[in-house]
PLY file of the C-alpha trace (Angstrom):
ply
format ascii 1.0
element vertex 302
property float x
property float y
property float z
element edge 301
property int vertex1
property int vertex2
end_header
-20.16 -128.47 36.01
-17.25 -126.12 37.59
-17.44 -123.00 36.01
-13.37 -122.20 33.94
-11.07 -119.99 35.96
-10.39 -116.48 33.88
-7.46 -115.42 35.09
-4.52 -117.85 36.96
-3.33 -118.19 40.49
-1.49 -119.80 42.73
-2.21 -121.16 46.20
0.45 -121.35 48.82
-0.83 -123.55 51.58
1.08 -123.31 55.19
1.46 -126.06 57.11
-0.35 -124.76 60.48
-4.21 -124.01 59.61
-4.56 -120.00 59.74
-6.65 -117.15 57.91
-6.91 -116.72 53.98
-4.67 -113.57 52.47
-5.26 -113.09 48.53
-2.88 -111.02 46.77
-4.50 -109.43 43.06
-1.86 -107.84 40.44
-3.11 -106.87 36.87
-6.60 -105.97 37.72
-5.64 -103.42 34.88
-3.86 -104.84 31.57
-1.21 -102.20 31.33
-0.11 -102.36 35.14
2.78 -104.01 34.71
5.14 -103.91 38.58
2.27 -105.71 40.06
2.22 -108.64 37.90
5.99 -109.27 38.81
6.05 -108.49 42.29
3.22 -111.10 42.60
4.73 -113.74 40.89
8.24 -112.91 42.84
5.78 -113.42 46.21
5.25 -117.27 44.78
8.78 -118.25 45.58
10.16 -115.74 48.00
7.19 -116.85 50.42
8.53 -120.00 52.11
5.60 -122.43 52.80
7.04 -124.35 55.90
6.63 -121.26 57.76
3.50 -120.14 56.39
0.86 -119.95 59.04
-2.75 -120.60 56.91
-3.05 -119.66 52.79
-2.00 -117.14 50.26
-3.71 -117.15 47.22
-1.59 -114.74 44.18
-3.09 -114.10 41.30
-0.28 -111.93 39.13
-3.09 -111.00 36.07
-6.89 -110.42 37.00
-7.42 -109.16 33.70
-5.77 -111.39 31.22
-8.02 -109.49 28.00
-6.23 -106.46 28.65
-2.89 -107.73 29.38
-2.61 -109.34 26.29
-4.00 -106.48 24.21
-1.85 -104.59 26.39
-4.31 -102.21 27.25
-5.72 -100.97 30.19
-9.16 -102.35 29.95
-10.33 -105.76 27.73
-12.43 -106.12 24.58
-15.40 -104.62 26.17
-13.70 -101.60 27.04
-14.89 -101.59 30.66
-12.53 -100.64 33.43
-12.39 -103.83 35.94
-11.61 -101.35 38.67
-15.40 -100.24 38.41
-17.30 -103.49 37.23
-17.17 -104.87 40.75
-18.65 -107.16 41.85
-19.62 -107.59 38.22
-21.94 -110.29 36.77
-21.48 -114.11 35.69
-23.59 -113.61 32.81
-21.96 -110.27 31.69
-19.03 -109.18 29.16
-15.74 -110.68 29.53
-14.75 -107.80 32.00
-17.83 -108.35 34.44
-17.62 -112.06 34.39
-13.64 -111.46 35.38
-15.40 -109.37 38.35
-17.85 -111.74 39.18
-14.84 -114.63 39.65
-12.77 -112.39 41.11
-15.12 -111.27 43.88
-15.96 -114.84 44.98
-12.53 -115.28 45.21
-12.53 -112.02 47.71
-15.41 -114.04 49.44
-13.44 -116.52 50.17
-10.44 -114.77 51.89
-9.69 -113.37 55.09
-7.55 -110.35 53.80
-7.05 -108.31 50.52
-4.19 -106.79 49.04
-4.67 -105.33 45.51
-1.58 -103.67 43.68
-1.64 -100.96 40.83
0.01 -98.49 39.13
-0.13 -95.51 36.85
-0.22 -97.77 33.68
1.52 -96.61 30.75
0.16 -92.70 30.79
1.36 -92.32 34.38
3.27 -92.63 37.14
2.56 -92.90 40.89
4.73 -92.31 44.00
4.26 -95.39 46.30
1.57 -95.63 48.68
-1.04 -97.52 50.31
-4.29 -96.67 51.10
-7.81 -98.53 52.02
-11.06 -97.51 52.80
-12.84 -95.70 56.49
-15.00 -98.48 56.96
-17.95 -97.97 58.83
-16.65 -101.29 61.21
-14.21 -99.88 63.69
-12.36 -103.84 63.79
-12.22 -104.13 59.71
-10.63 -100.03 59.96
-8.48 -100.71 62.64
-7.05 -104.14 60.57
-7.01 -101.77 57.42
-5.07 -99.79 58.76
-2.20 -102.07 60.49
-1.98 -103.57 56.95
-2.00 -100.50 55.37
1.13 -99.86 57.37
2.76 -102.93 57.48
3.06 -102.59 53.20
5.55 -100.63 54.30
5.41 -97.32 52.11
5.40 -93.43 52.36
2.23 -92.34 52.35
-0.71 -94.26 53.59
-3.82 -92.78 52.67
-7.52 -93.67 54.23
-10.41 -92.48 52.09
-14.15 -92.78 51.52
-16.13 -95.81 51.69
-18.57 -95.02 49.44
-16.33 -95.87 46.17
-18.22 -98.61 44.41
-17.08 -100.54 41.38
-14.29 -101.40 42.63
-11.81 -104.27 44.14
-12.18 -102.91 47.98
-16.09 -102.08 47.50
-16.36 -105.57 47.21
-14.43 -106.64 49.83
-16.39 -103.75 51.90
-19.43 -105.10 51.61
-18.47 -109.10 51.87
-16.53 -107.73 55.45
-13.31 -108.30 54.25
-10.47 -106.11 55.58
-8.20 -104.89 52.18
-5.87 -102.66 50.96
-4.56 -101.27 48.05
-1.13 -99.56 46.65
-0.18 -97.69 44.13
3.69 -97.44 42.82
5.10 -96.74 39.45
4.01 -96.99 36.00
4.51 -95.01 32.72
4.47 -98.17 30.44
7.69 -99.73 32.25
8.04 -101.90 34.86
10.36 -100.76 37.80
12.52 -102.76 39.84
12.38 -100.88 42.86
8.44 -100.82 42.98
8.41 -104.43 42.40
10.85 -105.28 44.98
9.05 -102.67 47.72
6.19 -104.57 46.69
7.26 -107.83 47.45
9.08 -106.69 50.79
5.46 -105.30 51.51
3.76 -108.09 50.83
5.76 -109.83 53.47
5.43 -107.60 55.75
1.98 -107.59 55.79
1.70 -111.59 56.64
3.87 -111.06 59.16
1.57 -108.31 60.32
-1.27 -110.80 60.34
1.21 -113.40 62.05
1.05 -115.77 59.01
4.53 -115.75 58.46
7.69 -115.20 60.83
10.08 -112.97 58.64
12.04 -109.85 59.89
11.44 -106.41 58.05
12.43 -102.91 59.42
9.21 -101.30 59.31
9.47 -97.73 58.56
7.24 -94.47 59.65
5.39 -92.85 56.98
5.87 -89.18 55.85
2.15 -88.73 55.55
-0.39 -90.87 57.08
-3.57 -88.60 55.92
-7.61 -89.79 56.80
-9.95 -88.27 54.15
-13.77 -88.97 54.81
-14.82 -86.52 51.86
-17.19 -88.41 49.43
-14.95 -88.34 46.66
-11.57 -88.83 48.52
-9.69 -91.83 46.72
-11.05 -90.73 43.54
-7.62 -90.20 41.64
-8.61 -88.58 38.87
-11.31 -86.03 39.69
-8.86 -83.29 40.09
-6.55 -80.97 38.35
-7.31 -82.20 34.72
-6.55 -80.58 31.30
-8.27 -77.05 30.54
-7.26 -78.43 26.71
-5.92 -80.91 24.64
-2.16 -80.70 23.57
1.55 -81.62 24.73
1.95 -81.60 28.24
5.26 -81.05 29.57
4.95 -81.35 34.09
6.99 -78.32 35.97
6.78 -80.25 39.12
8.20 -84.21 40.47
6.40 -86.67 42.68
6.41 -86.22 46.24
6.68 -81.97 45.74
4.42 -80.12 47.69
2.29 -77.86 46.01
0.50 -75.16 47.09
-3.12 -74.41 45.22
-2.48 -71.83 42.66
0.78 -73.10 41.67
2.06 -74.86 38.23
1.73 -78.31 37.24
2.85 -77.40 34.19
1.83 -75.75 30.13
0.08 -78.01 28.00
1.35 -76.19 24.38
-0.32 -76.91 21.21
1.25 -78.71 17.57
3.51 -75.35 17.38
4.50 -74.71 20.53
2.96 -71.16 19.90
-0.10 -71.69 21.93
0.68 -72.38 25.89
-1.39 -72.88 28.84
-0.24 -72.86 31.98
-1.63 -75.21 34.47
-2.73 -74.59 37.76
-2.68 -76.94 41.21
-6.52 -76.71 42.41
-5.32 -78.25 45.71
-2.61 -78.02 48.23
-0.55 -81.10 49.36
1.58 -83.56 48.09
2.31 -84.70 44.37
1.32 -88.26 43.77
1.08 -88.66 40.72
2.12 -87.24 37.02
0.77 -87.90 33.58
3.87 -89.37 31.71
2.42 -89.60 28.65
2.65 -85.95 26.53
-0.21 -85.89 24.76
-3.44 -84.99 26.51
-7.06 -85.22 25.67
-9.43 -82.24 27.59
-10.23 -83.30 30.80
-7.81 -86.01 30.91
-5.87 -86.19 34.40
-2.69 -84.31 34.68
-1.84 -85.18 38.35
-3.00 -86.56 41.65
-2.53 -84.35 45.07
-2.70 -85.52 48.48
-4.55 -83.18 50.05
-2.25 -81.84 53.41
-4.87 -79.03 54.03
-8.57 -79.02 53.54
-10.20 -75.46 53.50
0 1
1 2
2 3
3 4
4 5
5 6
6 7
7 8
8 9
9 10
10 11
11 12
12 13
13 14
14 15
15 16
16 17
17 18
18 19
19 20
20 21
21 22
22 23
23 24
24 25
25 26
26 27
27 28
28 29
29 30
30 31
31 32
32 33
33 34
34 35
35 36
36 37
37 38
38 39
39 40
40 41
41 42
42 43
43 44
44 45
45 46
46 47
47 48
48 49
49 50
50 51
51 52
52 53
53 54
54 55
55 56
56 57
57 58
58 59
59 60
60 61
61 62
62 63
63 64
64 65
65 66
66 67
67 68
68 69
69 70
70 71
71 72
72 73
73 74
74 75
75 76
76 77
77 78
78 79
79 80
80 81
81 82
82 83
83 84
84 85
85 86
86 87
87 88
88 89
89 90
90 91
91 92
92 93
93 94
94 95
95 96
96 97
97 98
98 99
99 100
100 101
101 102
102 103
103 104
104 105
105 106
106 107
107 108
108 109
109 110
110 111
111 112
112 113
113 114
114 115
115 116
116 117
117 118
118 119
119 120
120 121
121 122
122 123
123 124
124 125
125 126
126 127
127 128
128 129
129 130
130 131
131 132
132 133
133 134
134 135
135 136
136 137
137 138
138 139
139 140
140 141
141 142
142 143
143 144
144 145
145 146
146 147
147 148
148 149
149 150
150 151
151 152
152 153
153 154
154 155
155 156
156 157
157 158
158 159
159 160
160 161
161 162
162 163
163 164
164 165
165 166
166 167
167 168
168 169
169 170
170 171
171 172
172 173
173 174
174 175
175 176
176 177
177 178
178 179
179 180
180 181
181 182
182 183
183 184
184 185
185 186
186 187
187 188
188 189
189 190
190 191
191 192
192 193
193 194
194 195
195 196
196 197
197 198
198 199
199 200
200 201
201 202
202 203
203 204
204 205
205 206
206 207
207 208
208 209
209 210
210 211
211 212
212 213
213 214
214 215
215 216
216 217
217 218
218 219
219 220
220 221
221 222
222 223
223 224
224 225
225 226
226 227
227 228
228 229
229 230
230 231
231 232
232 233
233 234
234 235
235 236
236 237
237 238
238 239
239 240
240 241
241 242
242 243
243 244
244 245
245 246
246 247
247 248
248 249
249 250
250 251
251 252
252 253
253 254
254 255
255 256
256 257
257 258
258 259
259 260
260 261
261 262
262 263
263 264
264 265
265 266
266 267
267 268
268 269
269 270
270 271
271 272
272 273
273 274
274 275
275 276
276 277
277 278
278 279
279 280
280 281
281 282
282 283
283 284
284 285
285 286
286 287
287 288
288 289
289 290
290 291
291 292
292 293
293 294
294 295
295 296
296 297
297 298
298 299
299 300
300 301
């Protein structure tokens, strides 16, 4: 007896046999540009000239959508419950259908954003696979998406959408672009243009795109590169209020911003712990301790 789908999709088949691309949106509730970019992909992708399949999927993670949230009933982030467990809680059976669905594909694109506490500045990034073909194909689709920065990082991330696909041999990306509880129409038409640019990378569909250079293309073999929010968290709880934008470059030492408390009479000043490029801001004021405040690309390792 077929086991129910959790989460919906659609399947775009092309009329010339070719490779397998799935496209993932909502693997977090709250993330919300994804979701519509993917569903824009099933009509702006015109089937008569699609070379093999496209599988979109605009909500992985129904539960959390609809308690919009950025994790389900279990409270387990689907980002690390990969490839998660048939028999498990709502959020690792999600994982376990979702990663046979990776199984199944040739390529990987998974979109996010900053949710509803945060905000990211576009970019792509995917993992420095230890197979020089499934790097170098990372990479070209990593490009292709089209965006600013284009970030490589570790391997050794488990947990997660791309760990899966790592180990199953599947070449994937992932981008992040927006968030703060909205859902921006620039990030979900980039997405969409990137989305099509990246078949047309992989020659499944003929469509013309300027492709565009990005500012920073940065490879980051550290073990924790990719982690976004292991750095430059809150000293203490309060309101913070950011003293820089995404995309500034920041040298270590500098503000982020104060984090004041109830009365304003209390202020501490926080300090970048890295050097590079701002990609991404807390949005949301309030802050627990050792919450995230931002996320630096790093443009100089000491």
């Amino acid at each position: 007896m077929p086991v129910q789908s959790l989460f919906q999709s659609v399947i775009l088949e092309g009329k010339q046999p070719g490779p397998h691309l799935l496209i993932l949106g909502g693997i977090h509730g709250d993330e919300y540009e994804p979701m519509a970019a993917v569903r824009k992909l099933i009509t702006s992708i015109d089937k008569s000239k699609l070379t093999g399949k496209v599988t979109l999927v605009p909500v992985v993670n129904e539960p959390a959508y609809e308690r919009t949230s950025r994790t389900g009933p279990d409270d387990l982030d689907l980002a690390r419950t990969f490839p998660g467990s048939p028999d498990g809680t709502i959020t690792e059976q999600i994982a376990s259908q979702a990663t046979q669905l990776i199984q199944s594909a040739d390529y990987l694109i998974d979109l996010h954003t900053g949710g509803v506490i945060s905000n990211l500045a576009p970019f792509s990034g995917y993992t420095l696979h230890s197979n020089p073909e499934i790097l170098d194909m990372q990479r070209r689709m990593a490009l292709a998406l089209n965006l600013p920065v284009v970030w490589g990082t570790s391997a050794h991330l488990n947990g997660r959408s791309l760990s899966a696909a790592r180990d199953l041999g599947v070449p994937a990306i992932y981008a992040e672009w927006g968030g703060g509880s909205g859902c921006n129409p620039e990030a979900v038409s980039g997405y969409t243009t990137g989305c099509l640019s990246v078949l047309a990378e992989l020659q499944m569909l003929e469509v013309s795109i300027e492709r565009k250079s990005p500012l920073y293309h940065i490879e980051d073999d550290s073990s924790e590169s990719g982690h976004l929010q292991l750095h430059n968290n809150a000293p203490v709880a309060g309101f913070f209020e950011p003293a820089v934008q995404l995309m500034d470059r920041v040298q270590a030492g500098d503000a982020l911003g104060t984090i004041s408390s109830v009365l304003g009479d209390q202020n501490t000043t926080v300090s970048a712990n890295q050097t590079g490029v701002i990609l991404g801001l807390r949005t949301l004021p309030y802050v627990e301790q050792n919450e995230w405040l931002a996320v630096i690309l790093e443009t100089e390792r000491t």
